[in-house]
Every structure is written in C-alpha cells, then in structure tokens.
N, C-alpha and C positions, 0 to 999 in steps of 0.2 A: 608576450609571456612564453613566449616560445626558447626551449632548452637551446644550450651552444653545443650538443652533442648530435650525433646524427642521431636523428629520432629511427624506431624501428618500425618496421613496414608491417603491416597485421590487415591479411585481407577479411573484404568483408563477412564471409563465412568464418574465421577466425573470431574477429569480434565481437559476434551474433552467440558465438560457441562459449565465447568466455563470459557475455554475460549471461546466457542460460543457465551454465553451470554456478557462476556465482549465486543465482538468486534459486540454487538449490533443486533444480528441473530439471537434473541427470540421475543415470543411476551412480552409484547402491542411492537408495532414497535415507533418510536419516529416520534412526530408531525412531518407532509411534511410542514417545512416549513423553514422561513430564522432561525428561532431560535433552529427548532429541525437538521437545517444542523451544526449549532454550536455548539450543544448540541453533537451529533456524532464526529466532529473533537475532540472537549477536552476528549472524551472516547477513540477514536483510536489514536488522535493524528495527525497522516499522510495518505494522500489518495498518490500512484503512480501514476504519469504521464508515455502514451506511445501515440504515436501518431497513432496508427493502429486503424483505427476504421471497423473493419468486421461486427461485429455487432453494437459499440456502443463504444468510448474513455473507456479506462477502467474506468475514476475517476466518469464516470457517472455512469459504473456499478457498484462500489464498492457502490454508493450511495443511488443507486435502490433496489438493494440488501438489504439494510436496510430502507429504506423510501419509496420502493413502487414510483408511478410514480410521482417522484418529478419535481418542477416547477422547466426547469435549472436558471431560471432567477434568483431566489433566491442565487444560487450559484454565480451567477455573479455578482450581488451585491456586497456581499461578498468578492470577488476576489478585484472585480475592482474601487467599488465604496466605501464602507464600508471601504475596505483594511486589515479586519480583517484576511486575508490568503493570502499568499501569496507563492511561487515557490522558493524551496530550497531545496540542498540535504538533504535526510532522509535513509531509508534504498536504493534511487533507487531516482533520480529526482522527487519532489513530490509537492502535496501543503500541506502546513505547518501553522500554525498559529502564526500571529503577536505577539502573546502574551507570545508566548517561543520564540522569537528574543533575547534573552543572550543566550541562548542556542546554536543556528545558528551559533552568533555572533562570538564566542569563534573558529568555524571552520572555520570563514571567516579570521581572522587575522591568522592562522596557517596551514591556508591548504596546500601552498607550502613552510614552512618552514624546512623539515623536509633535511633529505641527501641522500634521495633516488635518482636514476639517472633519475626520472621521472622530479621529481621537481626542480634537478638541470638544467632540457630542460627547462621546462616552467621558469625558472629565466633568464636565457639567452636569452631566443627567447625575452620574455618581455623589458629586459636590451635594444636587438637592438632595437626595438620601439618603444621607450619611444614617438616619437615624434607621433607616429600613434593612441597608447595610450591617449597622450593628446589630440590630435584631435576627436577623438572618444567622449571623457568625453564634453570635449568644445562645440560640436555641438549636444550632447544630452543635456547641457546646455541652450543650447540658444534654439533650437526648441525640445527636446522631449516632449513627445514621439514618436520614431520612429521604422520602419520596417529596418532589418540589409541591405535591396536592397537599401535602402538612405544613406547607409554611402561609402562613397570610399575607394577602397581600399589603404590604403597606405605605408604600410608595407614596411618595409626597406631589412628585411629578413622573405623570404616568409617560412611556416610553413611546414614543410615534414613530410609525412605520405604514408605510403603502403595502407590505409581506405580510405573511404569516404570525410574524413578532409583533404586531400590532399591539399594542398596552397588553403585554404577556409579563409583566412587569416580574414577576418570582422567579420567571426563565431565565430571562434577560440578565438579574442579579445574577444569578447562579451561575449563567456564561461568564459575565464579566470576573467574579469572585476566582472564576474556576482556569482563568488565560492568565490573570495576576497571580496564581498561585496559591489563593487563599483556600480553597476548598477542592477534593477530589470526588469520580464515581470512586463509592466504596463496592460497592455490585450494581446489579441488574436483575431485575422480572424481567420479563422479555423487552422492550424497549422503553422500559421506564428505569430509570438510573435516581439511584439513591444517594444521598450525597454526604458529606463526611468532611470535618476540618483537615486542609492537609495535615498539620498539624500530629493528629489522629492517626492519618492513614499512614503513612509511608515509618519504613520498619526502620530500628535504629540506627540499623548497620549502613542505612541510606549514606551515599556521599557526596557530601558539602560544601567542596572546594569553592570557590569564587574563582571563573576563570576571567579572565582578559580576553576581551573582544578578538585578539589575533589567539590566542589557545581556543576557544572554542570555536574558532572557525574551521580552524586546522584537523581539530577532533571530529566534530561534524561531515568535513571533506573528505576524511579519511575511510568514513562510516560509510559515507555515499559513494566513494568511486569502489571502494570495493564490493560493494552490493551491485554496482552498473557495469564492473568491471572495464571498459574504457569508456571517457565520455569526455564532450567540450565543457568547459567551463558550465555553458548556458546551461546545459543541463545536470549539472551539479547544482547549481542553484535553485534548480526547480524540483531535487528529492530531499527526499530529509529531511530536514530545516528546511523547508523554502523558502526564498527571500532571506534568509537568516545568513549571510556570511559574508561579515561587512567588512574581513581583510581578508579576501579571499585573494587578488594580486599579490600580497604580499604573502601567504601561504603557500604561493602554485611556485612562485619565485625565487623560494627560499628551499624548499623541496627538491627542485629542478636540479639544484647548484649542488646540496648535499647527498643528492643523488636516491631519494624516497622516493621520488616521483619521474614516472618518463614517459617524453613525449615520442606521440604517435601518429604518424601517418596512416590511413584507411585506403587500402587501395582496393579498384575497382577488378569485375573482371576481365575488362580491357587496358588494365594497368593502370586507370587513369589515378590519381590521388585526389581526396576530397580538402579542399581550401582548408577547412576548419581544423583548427587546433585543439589535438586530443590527446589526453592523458591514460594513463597508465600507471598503477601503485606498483614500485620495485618488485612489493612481496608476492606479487599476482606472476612476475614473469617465470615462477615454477611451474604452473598449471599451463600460462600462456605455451609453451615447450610444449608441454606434456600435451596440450589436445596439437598442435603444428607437428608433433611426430604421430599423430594417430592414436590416443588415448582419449577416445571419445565415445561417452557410454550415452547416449540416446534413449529419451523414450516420448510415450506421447500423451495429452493430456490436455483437460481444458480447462481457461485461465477465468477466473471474477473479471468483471468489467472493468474493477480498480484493482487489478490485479499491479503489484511491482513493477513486474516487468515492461507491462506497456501503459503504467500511466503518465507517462509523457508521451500525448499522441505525436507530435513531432520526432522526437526520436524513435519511435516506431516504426512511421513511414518511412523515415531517412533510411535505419537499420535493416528494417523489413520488407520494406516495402509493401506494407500494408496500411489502408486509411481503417481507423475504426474509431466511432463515434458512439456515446450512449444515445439510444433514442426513448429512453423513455419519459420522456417530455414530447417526446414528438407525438405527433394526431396521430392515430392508429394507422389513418388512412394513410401518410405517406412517411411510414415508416418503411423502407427498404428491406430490412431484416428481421427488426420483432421487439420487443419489451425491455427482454434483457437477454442478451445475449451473449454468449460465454464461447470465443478466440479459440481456435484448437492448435497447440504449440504440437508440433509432429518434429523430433530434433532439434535440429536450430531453425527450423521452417514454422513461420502463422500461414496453413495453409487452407484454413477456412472457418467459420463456424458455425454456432448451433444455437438457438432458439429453443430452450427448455423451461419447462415450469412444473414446480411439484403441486401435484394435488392430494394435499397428506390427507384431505377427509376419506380419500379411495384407494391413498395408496398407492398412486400411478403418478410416475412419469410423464409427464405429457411433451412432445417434440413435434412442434410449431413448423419448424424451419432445418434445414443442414444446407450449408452453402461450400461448394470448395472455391480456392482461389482458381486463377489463368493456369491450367497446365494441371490440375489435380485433378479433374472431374474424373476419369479413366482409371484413376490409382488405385487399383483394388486390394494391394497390400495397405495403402494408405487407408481407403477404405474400412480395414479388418481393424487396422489399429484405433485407428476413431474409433469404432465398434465396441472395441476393449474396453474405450475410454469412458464409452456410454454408461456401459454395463459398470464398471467400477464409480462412476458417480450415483446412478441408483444403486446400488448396495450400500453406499455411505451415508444417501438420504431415508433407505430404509422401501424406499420403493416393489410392491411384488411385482407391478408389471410397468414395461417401457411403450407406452401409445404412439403412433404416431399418427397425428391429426389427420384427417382426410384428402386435407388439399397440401399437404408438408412438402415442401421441394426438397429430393433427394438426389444428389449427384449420383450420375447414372453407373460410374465404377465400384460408389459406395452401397446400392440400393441392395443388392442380397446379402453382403455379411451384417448390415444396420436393419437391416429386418428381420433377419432367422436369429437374431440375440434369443 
C-alpha cells in the first residue's frame, strides 16, 4: 500500500507535534463554549464513555483537557437537547456526533450478521424473545423515555453469562436494541441512562444516506487519520470505528494515486526510518509546514486514562515512548502507580504522571502519587508547569484545597512549585 511518490520524511518530534495539535492540546485552546464543544468533536470525532468517576467521568476530562473549565451544561445541551451527539460505538462506547449517523448506521444494520459464535448467541437469545423485544420497543413507544428499572423483565430465555450480565436480561435487551439501532440514551442521572426509540431521539435534519462499504470506510479513515494526524494502517483501524473498515486497501490505494493521501516515513533521531508504513491526509501538510518551520504553540496538561490521544497503548509507546496501562483492576498491592491515573502531556512530551482523586464530600483534591519519566525528575520549569496543571484541574473539579497524601512520591525538581500551590 505504499504510494509510487517519494514519501515525506517527518521526524519523530514532527509527528508527535502533529498529532498533539490535531487532537486539540495546543494553544490558542478553542472557545469554552457550546460551539467550541462542537468545534472539538468534528476535530476528534469521538470522546469515550466510562462510568468511573475518581476524579472526574472521563468525557469531561478529555474536554477539560482541551477547553479548560468548560460549562458541562453546554455539553448537555448538545447531548440531550440540541441532539447534535449522541452514544454509540466508536473505538470504545462513546459520544459521537449526529452528523456521521451513515457512518454508525452501516454498524447498526451488520453488527450481528456476521458467523462468529458470538453473534450466532445473540441471534438466538433475540429469536427466543421476540416477544420481550416487542414489548420493550411498545412501551418505550408509548411512555419513553425511560430508566431500564421500568421495564419488566420478561424474557422467555434468560441470558447466561459467568460476568456481571448474568440473566440482567432488561440490560442485555437494551444493549442489543441499542448496537442494532433500535433504541437511544435519550439522557442521563448520573450513570443511569434512560432510554428512548431511536426513532424518537434523533432530530430531523439527521442524515440518512446509505453508504457502501468502500464510502464509509473512506469517511471513517478520513475522520481517524486526521484526528491522529499520521498513522499506520493498524492503527487506523483501531480508532474510530474500530474494526469497522472493511475496504480499507482499497481506500488507502485510491487516495495514494489521487493524491488525498501521503505516505510517510518517521524518522529517528539517528536517522534511522521506521519499516511501517505511514500515512498522511494531503489537507494536514499546511499545519505539518507550519509546526517544521516553528509554529509551535505548546502547553501542558493532564490527559483521562482513555484519553484520544493515547488510547492505542501501542502507538503510544512507539510515538512516545511511554508504557501506560490502566490499573485499576489491578490489587492495590501491586499496582505500580495508583487507581486512576492521569498521563501529563508537557508539549509534545508524556513526561510523567499523577495519581489524583476527588474527595467532593471535603472538597479536596487528594494526590496519591507524581511520577516523572527518565530525564524529568530535575525539571523545575517542568515542574511549575505540572503545577499549573494541578491547580487548573482543581478549579474545574471545584476543589478548595490540593492534599498531598503523606507517603505521595514527588519528583524532586517538582517538590516546591507542586507544594507551595
């Protein structure tokens, strides 16, 4: 898949810079507002939903992180009233926007078609309930939108699972109804999601097209490599749509020849080049110019654990050269770093991170952990900026004061500007 032109050379600080800057983590930051939250989704495309809130839901981090202490109301707007976004898979359960709905669409009519042994359970289980099915749809008909504790259960054949989803048979429906298309969240109480006929939810002006497996793959690609700003193949397929881009050869091929797309070598800073084959969207080589002659606005911040930017841990470590794992599954005891901990982007540098938790019954910040990478410890400019970074995520969580735990590891260049906050 590789172009007949000479591909261009983009070192690695280059491509680290281009996609910081795509995925919105430079300055000027974009208006706080309902138009610059829209302005950010059509750049990234997808925020991740998780319902852990230790410090803060992630999709509020991933937003803060770029907008500073935004008003969520505006967000909700958006969501709930506007409908301009809406809750669909992405790379990861997410909120997505109305406006790529052919896109969605395309995985709502094929999600359980395929002849996996996965899909042939959910065709089954579905087949026994047709009638539970219908009653579901009928009475989110007549009164939604509703909370899944008002619907009954009445499953014919209950749902078996060794998980969590153990004969949770109303959820289950409502997953299944809601990956087919049939039903949307119409809102939220805090992590109880009410649910609503798509039907219902989505605003007129929605668009309907029917695309072909090779258009929406190409639209998808397009969505994802400029949100990543250069990337291989592989990990195109693992944002956005994941898994979802079944002419992707034929997209990257056709691109290459009419010249939308260009390939790109990653060079080292020994020169060397990296084997893999990487891409470039044409429209991106204004910006690409513009930070290779020094138009590089910098600043520094800390990312959600399913943050964009590094949720493909593999291109992470390639790009960054940083390992980061969630561990909050892991036993306390041999957890490395902490709960949940939140990446500190310092330019185009992950140069360490931090171990936070709110404690909103007091109102404090609580800071577990600060770790820097190899070669940061000493950095006491680096230091002041984290510091910054601290202080600006308690003012957004509302936080009066920043604790830091008794036994909290502080890198020693960081330890007086992260304590005199």
């Amino acid at each position: 898949m590789s172009s007949t032109t000479t591909p261009l050379r983009l070192s690695v600080t280059e491509a680290r810079r281009l996609a910081v800057h795509n995925q919105a983590l430079t300055n000027p930051m974009l208006p706080n507002n309902s138009q610059g939250i829209l302005q950010l989704f059509r750049q990234i495309r997808c925020v991740q939903l998780d319902p852990i809130r230790a410090v803060e839901r992630t999709h509020r981090l991933v937003l803060w992180s770029r907008l500073g202490a935004f008003d969520k109301t505006h967000l909700d707007q958006l969501r709930w009233h506007d409908r301009q976004l809406f809750e669909y898979w992405a790379h990861a359960a997410s909120i997505v926007l109305t406006e790529d709905y052919p896109i969605f669409q395309r995985h709502m009519k094929l999600w359980r078609r395929d002849d996996s042994k996965w899909s042939r359970r959910v065709r089954d289980w579905l087949a026994a309930n047709e009638s539970f099915q219908t009653y579901i749809l009928d009475t989110l008909a007549a009164n939604g939108p509703l909370p899944s504790r008002e619907l009954e259960n009445r499953a014919v054949v209950s749902w078996g699972s060794s998980g969590w989803n153990d004969s949770r048979n109303v959820g289950q429906m409502l997953s299944f109804l809601w990956s087919q298309g049939d039903v949307m969240v119409a809102k939220r109480t805090g992590n109880q999601r009410w649910w609503a006929l798509a039907a219902d939810f989505f605003p007129d002006w929605t668009p309907r097209e029917q695309l072909s497996a090779y258009e929406m793959t190409k639209r998808a690609f397009i969505h994802a490599l400029r949100a990543l700003g250069v990337a291989t193949a592989k990990q195109i397929k693992r944002h956005f749509t994941r898994d979802e881009y079944p002419e992707l050869t034929a997209v990257i091929t056709d691109m290459l020849a009419n010249g939308e797309l260009l390939s790109v070598h990653i060079t080292t800073d020994t020169d060397d080049s990296w084997d893999d084959d990487w891409y470039m969207l044409a429209a991106s080589l204004p910006i690409w110019e513009q930070i290779k002659n020094g138009a590089w606005q910098p600043r520094t911040t800390l990312l959600s654990p399913f943050d964009n930017l590094i949720c493909d841990r593999d291109r992470t470590e390639q790009l960054w050269d940083f390992h980061f794992r969630i561990e909050i599954y892991v036993p306390k005891a041999k957890r490395q770093y902490g709960y949940y901990v939140l990446p500190i982007l310092h330019g185009d540098q992950l140069i360490g991170r931090i171990s936070p938790k709110m404690d909103r019954k007091k109102n404090k910040l609580l800071i577990d952990g600060v770790y820097a990478e190899p070669g940061w410890d000493d950095n006491q400019l680096a230091g002041e900026a984290v510091a910054t970074a601290v202080a600006q995520l308690a003012q957004y969580l509302q936080a009066k004061t920043i604790t830091y735990t008794p036994d909290c590891p502080i890198p020693s260049g960081w330890h007086t500007p992260l304590t005199t906050l």
